[in-house]
Every structure is written in structure tokens, then in C-alpha cells.
C-alpha positions in Angstrom: 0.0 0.0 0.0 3.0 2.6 0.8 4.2 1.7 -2.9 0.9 2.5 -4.4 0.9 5.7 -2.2 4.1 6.7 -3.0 3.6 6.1 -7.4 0.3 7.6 -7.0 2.5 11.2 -5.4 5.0 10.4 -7.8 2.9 10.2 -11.0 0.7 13.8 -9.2 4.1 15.6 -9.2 4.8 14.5 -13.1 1.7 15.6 -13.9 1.3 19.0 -12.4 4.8 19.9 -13.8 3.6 18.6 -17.1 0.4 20.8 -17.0 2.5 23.9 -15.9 4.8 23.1 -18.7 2.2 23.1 -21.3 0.9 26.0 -19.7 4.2 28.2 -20.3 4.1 26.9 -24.3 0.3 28.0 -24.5 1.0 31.4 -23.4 4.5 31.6 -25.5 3.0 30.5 -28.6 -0.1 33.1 -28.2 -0.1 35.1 -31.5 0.4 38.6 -31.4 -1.9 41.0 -33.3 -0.9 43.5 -35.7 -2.8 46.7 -36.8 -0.3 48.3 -39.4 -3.2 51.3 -40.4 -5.9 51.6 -36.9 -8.5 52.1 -37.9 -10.6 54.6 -35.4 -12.8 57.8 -35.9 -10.6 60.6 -35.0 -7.2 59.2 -35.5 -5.4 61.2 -37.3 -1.5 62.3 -38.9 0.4 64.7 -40.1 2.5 64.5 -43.0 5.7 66.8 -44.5 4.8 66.6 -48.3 7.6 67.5 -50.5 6.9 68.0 -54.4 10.2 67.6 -56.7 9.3 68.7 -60.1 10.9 67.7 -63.3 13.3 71.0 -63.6 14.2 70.5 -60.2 12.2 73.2 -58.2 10.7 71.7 -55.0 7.4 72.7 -53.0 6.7 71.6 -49.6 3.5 71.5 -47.4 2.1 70.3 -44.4 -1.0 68.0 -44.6 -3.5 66.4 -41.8 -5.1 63.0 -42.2 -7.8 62.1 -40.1 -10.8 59.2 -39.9 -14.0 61.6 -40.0 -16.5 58.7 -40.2 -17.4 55.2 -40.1 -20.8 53.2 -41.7 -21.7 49.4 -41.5 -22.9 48.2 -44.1 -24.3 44.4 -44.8 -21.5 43.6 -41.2 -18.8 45.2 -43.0 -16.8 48.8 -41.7 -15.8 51.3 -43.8 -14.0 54.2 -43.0 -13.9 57.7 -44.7 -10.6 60.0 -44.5 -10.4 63.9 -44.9 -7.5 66.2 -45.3 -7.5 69.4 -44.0 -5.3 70.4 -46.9 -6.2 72.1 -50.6 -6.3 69.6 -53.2 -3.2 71.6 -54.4 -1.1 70.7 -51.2 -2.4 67.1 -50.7 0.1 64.6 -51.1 -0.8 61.8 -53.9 -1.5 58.6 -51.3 -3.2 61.1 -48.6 -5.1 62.5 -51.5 -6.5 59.8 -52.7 -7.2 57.8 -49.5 -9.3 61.2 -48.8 -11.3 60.7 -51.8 -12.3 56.7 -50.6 -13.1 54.4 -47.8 -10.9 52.1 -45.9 -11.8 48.4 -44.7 -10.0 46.0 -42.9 -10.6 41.8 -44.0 -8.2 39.3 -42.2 -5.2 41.5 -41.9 -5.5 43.2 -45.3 -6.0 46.7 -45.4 -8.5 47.4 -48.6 -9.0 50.7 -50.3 -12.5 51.7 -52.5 -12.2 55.2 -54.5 -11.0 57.2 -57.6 -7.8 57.8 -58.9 -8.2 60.7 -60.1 -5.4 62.4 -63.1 -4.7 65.7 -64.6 -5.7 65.1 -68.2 -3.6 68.3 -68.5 0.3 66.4 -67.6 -1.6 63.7 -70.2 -1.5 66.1 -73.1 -5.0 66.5 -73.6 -6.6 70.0 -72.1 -9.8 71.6 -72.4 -11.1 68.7 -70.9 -12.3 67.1 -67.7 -9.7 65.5 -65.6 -9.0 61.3 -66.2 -11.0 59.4 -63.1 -9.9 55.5 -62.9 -12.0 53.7 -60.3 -10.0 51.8 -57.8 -12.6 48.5 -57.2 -11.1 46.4 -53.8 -7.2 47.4 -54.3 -5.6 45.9 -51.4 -2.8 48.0 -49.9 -0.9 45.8 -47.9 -1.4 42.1 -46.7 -0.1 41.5 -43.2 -0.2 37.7 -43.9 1.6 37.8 -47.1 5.2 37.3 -48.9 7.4 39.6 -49.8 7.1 40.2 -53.8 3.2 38.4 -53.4 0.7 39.9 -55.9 -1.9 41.4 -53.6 -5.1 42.4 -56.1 -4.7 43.5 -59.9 -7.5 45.1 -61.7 -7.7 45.9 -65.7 -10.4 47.9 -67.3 -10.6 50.8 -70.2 -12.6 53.9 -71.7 -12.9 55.9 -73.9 -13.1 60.1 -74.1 -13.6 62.2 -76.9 -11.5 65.3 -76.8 -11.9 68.5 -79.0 -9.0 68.8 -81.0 -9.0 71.6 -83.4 -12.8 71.6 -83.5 -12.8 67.9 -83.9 -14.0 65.4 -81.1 -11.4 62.6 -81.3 -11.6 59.6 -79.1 -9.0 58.4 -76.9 -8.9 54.8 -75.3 -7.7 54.5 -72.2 -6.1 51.1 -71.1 -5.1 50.3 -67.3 -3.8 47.7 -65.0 -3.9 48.6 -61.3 -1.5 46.2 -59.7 -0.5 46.2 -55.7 2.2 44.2 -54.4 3.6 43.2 -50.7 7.1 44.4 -50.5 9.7 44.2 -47.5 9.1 43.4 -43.6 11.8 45.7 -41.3 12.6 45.5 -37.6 12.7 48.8 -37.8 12.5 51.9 -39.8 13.3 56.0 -39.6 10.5 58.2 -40.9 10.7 61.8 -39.6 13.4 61.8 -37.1 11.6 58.8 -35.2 12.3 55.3 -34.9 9.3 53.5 -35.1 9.5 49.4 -34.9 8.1 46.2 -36.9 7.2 47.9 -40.2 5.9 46.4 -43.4 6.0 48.1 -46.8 4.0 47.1 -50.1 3.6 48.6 -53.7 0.8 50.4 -55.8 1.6 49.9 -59.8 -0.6 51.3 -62.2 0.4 50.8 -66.0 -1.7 53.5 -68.5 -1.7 52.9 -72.2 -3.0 55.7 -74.3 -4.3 55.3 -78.0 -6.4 58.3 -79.9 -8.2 57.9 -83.3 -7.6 60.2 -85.8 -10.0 59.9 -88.6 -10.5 56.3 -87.9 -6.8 55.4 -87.7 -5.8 54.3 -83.9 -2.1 56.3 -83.1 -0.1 54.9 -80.3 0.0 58.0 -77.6 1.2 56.3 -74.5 2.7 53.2 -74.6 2.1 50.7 -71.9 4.2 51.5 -69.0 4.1 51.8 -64.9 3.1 55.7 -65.4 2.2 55.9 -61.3 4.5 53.6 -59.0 3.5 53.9 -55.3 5.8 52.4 -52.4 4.0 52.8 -49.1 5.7 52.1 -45.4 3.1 51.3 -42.0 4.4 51.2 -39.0 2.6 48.8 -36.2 -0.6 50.5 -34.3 0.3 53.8 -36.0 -0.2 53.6 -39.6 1.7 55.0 -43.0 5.0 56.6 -41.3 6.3 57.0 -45.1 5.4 57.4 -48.5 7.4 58.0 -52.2 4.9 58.2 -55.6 7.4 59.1 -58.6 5.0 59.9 -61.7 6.3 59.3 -65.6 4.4 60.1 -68.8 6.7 58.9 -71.9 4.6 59.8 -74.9 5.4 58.8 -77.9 5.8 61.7 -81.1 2.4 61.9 -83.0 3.5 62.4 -86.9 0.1 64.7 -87.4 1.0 67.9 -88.3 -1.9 69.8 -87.2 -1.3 67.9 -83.4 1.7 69.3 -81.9 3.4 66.6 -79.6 3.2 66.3 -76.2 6.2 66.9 -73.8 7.1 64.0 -71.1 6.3 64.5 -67.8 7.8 63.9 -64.5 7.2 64.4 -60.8 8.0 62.6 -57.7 6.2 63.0 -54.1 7.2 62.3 -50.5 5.1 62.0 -47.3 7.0 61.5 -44.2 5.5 61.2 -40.7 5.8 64.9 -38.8 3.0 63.3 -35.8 0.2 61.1 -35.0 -2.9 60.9 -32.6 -4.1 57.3 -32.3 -7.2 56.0 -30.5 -6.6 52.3 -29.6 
């Protein structure tokens, strides 16, 4: 009876330290959650824009993003932005997350909205300005790979400009790609240090074709004309962001259409400070 007693203790004592044991794995392997862009009514930053234009002269402005409202629809959140800045002195990403909603699905952050281009840079004036609709383009992917294809999205139009008192048509053709790019332990935006950031990229790739008198003329040829590289810093948001814009047109042998110049400009947004809500 003592033996029994005494295995019975011994086999207690095994198991409690194997309970305790699994205990200490359970709360080691306890994922973390990330929130690289929270999401919260009010939550706002402030961004240092910098515009570089193509001869080199630079302009620089100061810009607020902030959440200003939030609607359910159908179980799902989506998030409007505004910027207390002209649409003059709006960066490019800040500009056009103002002009769309946000939502959050299983760690993705998802953008709704309008890319909106002068038609003026695109060589075609007297006209309304070029408006692309950006359908579920998924900004970053917590979950994914670095060089993973995130969402891609094709469509095209047409718009008939006057041109000499003649309404020709131009087709638009566009692919709106966005990729996950690097992961860092860190990363400097605006003299701060701000730790586990992920990065991803926004592609989109215009071609340009007009009609003139029923015979299609190459005007842009397919190429990345907007590139987009984004940084978001864990439970604050976009810390960082570089758009570089490139029109290479190609010469139009018309004589009565003078040609259109190429057209360059690059934009950064760095952090200056943040309010978040958790």
C-alpha cells in the first residue's frame, strides 16, 4: 500500500509539472496581433509633403489626415478619411485615400475610390480630368510574402476630346497592380524610430491610343506611369510614403497635333506626428 501511495505522489508531481509546462508553451505560442493602419474615428496624422518637379524646383506642405466617419454596411466597416489640406497641397496617397473608404478583411487593409489624373500632364486639355475607379485594391497584406501579388484590376474607356474643332476619341487602357514588398525591424520616418514595419507597392500601368480619322495612333505606350511604395508602422499607420509619376509619350506624326512633352514628378510624405485612438 505505501508503494501504491508513494507512485500515485510520484505520478501527481509529473503531472502538475507537465500541466504547468504546457501552460508556459500555451501562453508563449499566443499570437500577437498586428494593426499596421488603426482604424478609429478621429485618429489622425500629419504628414511633410515635398513635391520635386521635373526641372528640379521643389514645393513643400504640411498636410493632416484624419478618420472623420465610419458606416456598416451588410456587417462590413468602412471608414472615410479627410485632409484638411487644398487639393493643391495634398500629397498623392493622402489625396486619394481622402477621396475613398478604408476596410480591414483578415489583416489586409482594402481601399475603394477614384484615382483621379490631370488630363492636363496627359496632353489632352480643355477637358475634364481622367478618373480611374479603384474596385477592392488591397494595400498591404499583413499575412503575405514579400514580392506576393496582392489584387490586380484591368479595365478601359474611352473620351472624346476636341481637338482643333474635332472630337477625337481616346482609349484609355489600365492595370492597377499592388504588391507586398519588405518586412523591417525597424525603420526612420521623420526623425523617429518606429519598430516592426511592413511596406508594399501600388503599380498602375496606363496605355494611351487616340483615333484620328478612324486610324488608332499609339500615344502612351504601356508603362508603370504611377509607382506607389508605401511604409506602415505597427498601431500607427503610413509613417512613409514615395509616388514618382512618368508620362513617356510617344511623337504623334500629325501635323496639325503638336506633340506632347514627357512628364515627370516625384512626391514624399513623411510622418511629422500622429494621434491614435486604440
Amino acid at each position: 500500500m505505501k508503494k501504491l501511495n508513494l507512485l500515485f505522489l510520484a505520478f501527481s508531481i509529473l503531472l502538475t509539472a507537465s500541466c504547468s509546462s504546457d501552460d508556459s508553451n500555451s501562453d508563449e505560442n499566443e499570437e500577437t496581433t498586428s494593426n499596421y493602419f488603426p482604424l478609429t474615428v478621429s485618429n489622425s496624422w500629419t504628414y511633410n509633403n515635398e513635391f520635386v518637379y521635373e526641372d528640379g524646383n521643389t514645393t513643400n506642405t504640411q498636410e493632416t489626415l484624419s478618420i472623420s466617419s465610419l458606416i456598416e454596411e451588410q456587417g462590413v466597416s468602412y471608414y472615410s478619411l479627410n485632409s484638411d489640406a487644398s487639393i493643391e497641397d495634398q500629397g498623392f496617397v493622402t489625396g486619394l485615400l481622402a477621396n475613398g473608404q478604408l476596410t480591414v478583411a483578415d489583416n489586409q487593409l482594402i481601399y475603394n475610390g477614384e484615382l483621379e489624373l490631370d488630363a492636363t500632364n496627359l496632353g489632352i486639355v480643355d477637358t475634364e480630368n481622367i478618373v480611374i475607379p479603384l474596385i477592392n485594391i488591397i494595400i498591404f497584406d499583413a499575412d503575405a510574402n514579400v514580392g506576393d501579388e496582392l489584387s490586380e484590376n484591368e479595365d478601359s474607356f474611352t473620351q472624346s476630346v476636341d481637338i482643333q474643332g474635332v472630337d477625337i476619341p481616346f482609349t484609355f487602357d489600365y492595370t492597377i497592380t499592388s504588391t507586398q514588398n519588405s518586412f523591417y525591424e525597424s525603420y526612420t520616418a521623420g526623425e523617429q524610430i518606429f519598430e516592426d514595419v511592413i511596406s508594399s507597392n501600388i503599380a498602375v500601368n496606363i496605355e494611351i491610343n487616340a483615333s484620328f480619322f478612324g486610324v488608332d495612333i499609339p500615344v502612351l505606350e504601356p508603362q508603370d506611369a504611377v509607382q506607389i511604395t508605401n511604409y506602415y508602422a505597427n498601431n500607427v499607420g503610413m509613417i512613409y510614403s514615395e509616388t514618382a509619376i512618368n508620362y513617356n509619350f510617344e511623337e504623334i506624326n500629325i501635323p496639325t497635333v503638336s506633340s506632347i512633352p514627357d512628364y515627370q514628378f516625384d512626391i514624399t510624405q513623411e510622418i511629422d506626428s500622429y494621434t491614435i485612438t486604440e
